[in-house]
C-alpha positions in Angstrom: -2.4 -1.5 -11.2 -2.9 1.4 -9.3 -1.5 -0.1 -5.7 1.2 -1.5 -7.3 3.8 -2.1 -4.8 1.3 -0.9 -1.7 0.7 -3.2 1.1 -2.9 -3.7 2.9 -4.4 -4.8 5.8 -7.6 -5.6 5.5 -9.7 -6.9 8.5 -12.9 -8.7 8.6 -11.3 -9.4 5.0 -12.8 -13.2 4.5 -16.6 -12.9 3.6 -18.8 -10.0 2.3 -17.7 -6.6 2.4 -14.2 -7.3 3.4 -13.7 -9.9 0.9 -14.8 -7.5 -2.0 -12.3 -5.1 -0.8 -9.2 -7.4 -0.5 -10.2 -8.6 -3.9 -10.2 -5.1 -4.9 -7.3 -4.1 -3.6 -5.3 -7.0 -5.0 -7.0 -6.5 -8.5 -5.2 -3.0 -8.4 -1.6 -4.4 -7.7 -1.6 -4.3 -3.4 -0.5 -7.2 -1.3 -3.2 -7.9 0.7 -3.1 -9.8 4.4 -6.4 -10.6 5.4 -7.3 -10.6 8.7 -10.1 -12.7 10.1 -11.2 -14.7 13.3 -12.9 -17.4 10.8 -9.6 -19.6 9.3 -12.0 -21.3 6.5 -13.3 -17.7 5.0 -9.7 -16.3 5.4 -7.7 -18.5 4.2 -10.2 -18.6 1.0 -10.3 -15.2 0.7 -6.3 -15.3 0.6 -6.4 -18.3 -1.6 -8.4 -16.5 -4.1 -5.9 -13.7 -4.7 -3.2 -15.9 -5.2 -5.1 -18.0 -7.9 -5.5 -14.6 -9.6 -1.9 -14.0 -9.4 -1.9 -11.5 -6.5 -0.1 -11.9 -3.5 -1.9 -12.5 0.3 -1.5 -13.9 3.2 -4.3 -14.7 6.0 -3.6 -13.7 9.5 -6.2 -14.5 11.9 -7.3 -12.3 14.4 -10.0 -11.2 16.7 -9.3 -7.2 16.7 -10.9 -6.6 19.8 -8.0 -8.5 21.2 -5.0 -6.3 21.6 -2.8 -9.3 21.7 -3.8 -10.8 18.3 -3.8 -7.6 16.5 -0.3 -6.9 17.8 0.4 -9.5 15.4 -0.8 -8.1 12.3 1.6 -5.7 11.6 4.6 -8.2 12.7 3.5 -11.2 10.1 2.8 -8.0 7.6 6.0 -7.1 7.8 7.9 -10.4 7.6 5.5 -11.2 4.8 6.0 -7.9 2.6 8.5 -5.7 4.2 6.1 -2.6 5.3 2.2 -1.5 5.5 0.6 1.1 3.4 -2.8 0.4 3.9 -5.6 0.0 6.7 -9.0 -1.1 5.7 -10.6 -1.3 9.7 -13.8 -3.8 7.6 -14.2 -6.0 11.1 -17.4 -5.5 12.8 -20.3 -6.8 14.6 -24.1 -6.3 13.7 -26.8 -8.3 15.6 -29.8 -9.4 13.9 -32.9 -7.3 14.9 -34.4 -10.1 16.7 -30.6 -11.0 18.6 -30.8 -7.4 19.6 -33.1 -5.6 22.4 -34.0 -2.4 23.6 -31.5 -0.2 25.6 -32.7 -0.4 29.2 -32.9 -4.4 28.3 -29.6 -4.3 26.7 -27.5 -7.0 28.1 -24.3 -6.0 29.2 -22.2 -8.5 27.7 -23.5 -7.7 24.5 -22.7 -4.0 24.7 -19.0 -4.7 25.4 -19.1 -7.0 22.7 -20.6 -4.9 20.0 -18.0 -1.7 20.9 -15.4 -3.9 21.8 -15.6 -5.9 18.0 -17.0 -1.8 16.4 -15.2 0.6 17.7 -12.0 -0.8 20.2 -11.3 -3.1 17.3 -10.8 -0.8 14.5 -8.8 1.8 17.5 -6.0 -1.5 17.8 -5.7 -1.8 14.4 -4.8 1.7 14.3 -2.4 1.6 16.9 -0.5 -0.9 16.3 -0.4 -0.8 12.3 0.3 3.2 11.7 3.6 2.7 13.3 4.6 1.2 9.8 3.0 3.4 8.2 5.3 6.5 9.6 8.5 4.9 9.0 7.7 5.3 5.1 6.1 9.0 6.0 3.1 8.1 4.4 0.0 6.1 4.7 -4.1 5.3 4.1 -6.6 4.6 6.9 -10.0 3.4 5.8 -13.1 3.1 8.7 -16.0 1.4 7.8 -18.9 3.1 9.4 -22.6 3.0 8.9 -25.3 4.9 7.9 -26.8 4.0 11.9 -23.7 6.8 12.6 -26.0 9.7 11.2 -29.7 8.1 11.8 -30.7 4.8 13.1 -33.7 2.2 13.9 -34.8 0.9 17.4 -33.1 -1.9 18.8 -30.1 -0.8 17.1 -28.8 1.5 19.6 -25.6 -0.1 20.5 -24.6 -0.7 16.7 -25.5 3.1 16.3 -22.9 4.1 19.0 -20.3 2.2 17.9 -20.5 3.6 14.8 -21.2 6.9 15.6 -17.8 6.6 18.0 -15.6 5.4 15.1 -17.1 8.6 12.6 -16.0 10.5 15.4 -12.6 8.2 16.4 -12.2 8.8 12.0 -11.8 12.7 12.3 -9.5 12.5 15.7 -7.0 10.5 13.6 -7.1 12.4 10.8 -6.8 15.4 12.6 -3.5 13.9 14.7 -2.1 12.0 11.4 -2.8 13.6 8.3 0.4 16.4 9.3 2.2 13.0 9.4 1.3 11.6 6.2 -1.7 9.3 7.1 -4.9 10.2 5.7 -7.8 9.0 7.9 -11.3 8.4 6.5 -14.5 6.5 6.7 -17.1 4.9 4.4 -20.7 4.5 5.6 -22.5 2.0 3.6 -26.4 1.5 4.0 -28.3 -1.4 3.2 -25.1 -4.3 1.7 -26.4 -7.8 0.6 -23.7 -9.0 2.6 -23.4 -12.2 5.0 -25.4 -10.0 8.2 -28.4 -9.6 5.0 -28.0 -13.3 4.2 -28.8 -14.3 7.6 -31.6 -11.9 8.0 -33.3 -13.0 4.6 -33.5 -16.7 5.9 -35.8 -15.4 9.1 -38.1 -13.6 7.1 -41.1 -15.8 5.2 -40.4 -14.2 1.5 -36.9 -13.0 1.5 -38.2 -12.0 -2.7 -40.4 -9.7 -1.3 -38.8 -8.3 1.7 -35.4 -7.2 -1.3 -38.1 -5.6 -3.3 -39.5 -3.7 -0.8 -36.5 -2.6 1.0 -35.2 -1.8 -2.7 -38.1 0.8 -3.0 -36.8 2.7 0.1 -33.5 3.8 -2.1 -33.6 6.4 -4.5 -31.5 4.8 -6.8 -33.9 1.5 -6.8 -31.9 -1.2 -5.6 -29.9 -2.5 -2.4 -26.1 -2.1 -2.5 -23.3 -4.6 -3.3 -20.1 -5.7 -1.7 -18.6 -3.8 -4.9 -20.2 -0.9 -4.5 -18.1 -0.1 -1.2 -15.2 -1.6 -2.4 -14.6 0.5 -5.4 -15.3 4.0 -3.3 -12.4 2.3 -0.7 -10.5 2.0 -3.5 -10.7 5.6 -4.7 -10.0 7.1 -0.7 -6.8 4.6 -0.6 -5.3 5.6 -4.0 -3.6 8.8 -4.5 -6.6 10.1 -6.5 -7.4 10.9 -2.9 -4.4 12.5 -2.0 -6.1 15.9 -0.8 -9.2 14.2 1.0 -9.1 13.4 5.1 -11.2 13.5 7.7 -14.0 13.0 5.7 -17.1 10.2 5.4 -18.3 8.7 2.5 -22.5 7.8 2.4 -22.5 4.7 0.5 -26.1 4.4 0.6 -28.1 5.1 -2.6 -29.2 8.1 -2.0 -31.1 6.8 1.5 -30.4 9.8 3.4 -30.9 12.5 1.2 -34.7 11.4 1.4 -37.4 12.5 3.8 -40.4 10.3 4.6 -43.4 10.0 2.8 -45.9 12.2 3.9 -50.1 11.1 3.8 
């Protein structure tokens, strides 16, 4: 029961990575609010801590909406009485064949993707740390990518949303951490997470394609939900206490390896 009496707001908390860390977080004693723009995965998510005995409430949002996410912190504090934690887990990631190449980018879908990546998780912040600093003390977690440090064609307006929240993680830390709110990020590589799901069903043998892309990772395998949630778990807790500012790879070793040569 490590979070025992902390509160958390988790966004994108109803399905994948977000779930596993609202799960998490609850397992270690945290209230949890889960924040989604789907009702059916929120409200499930929230439903499944409270079956566990946790406590959790859904509140759904779109956090690119200023409006909605103004909420968040209100119905976080009527539910639990303050805020503790910030998990910023919402975001957006086209399928390779949804996306396109820069000068071919649509417009729409650039505004989309920063507005969802990197405005989103810039809300949250602003409207949520406001309860953190009337306890003097707080947690920020920004879930980043491994497309912040290198990336693939057609990802390039993933890759700068990203790469603006790594950077949007040390200007917060740098302005907050004197106040008592540590700022960090986790940048996960490959997840079998919903966005992997719906790749797998456009590819002819999804077997295959997991065993190959397995072989690309040092460590052998593809990560889990739970791998991300556990090192989210570690940079909310005090265990952390002396670490800001910084950026987790969650990526099996991915980029520590160059290319195959002949």
């Amino acid at each position: 029961m490590e979070l025992a009496g902390k509160v958390a707001v988790v966004t994108g908390g109803g399905a994948g990575i977000g779930r596993s860390i609202a799960l998490t977080l609850a397992r270690e004693g945290a209230a949890v609010v889960v924040v989604d723009f789907d009702r059916a995965v929120g409200e499930g998510t929230a439903a499944e801590i409270a079956a566990l005995g946790g406590k959790a409430i859904f509140v759904e949002a779109d956090v690119s909406d200023s409006s909605q996410v103004q909420q968040i912190p209100v119905r976080t504090r009527q539910a639990f009485g303050g805020l503790d934690i910030l998990v910023n887990n919402a975001g957006l990631q086209l399928l390779p064949q949804e996306s396109h190449d820069l000068a071919d980018f649509p417009e729409e879908l650039w505004h989309r993707q920063l507005a969802v990546n990197l405005t989103g998780p810039f809300l949250c912040f602003k409207y949520c740390v406001p309860e953190m600093l009337k306890w003097g003390a707080g947690a920020v977690v920004n879930l980043v990518s491994i497309h912040s440090f290198a990336t693939l064609p057609v990802f390039g307006a993933y890759a700068a949303s990203k790469g603006g929240l790594l950077a949007l993680t040390r200007a917060m830390a740098l302005e907050y951490s004197p106040r008592g709110i540590r700022v960090n990020a986790v940048a996960p590589g490959l997840i079998h997470s919903a966005i992997v799901e719906r790749f797998l069903d456009t590819v002819p043998d999804r077997e295959q394609y997991l065993a190959q892309a397995a072989k690309s990772y040092p460590v052998g395998r593809i990560g889990q939900p739970q791998d991300v949630a556990e090192i989210v778990l570690f940079l909310v807790s005090d265990r952390a206490s002396f670490i800001t500012g910084a950026c987790y790879l969650v990526d099996g070793g991915l980029l520590a390896r160059l290319p195959t040569m002949g």
